[in-house]
N, C-alpha and C positions, 0 to 999 in steps of 0.2 A: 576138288581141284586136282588136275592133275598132278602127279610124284617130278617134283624139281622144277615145277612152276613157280615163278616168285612172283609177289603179288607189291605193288606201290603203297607206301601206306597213305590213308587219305588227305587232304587237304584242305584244311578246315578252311578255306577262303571257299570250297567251292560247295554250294546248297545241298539240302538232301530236299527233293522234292519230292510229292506226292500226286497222282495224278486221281481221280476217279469218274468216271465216264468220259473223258477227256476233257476234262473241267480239273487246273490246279487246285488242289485244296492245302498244302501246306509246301513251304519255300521256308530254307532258316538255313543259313551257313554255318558250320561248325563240324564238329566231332562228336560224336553222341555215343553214349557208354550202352552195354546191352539192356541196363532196364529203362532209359529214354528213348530208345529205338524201337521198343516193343511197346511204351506207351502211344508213340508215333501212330504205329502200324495199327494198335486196337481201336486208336481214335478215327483214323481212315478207317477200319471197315466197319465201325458205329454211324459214319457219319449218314443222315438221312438228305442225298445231294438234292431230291427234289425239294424237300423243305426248302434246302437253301438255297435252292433258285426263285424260289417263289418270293423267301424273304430279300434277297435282293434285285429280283425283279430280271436275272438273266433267263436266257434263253436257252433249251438244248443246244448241242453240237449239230 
């Protein structure tokens, strides 16, 4: 960040979303401390999205 940038702090009303292939895979509003933020991020890049389009029956983008 740049020197004397000031940053807002966040706002738990608004979601931390998760995208991948441009399919949402996780939406949850809140504040999240550094080791649920990292479990977030390891679960997105675990997630296998073709399975789960298969399992529910969507479509690619």
């Amino acid at each position: 960040m740049a020197p004397g940038r000031r940053t807002r702090p966040l706002n738990p009303r608004h979601p931390l979303m998760a995208f991948t292939d441009k399919t949402l895979v996780f939406s949850q509003p809140g504040a999240f401390n550094a080791t649920g933020l990292e479990q977030v991020v390891q679960a997105v890049k675990n997630l296998d999205v073709d399975k789960l389009r298969a399992e529910t029956g969507s479509q690619s983008p």
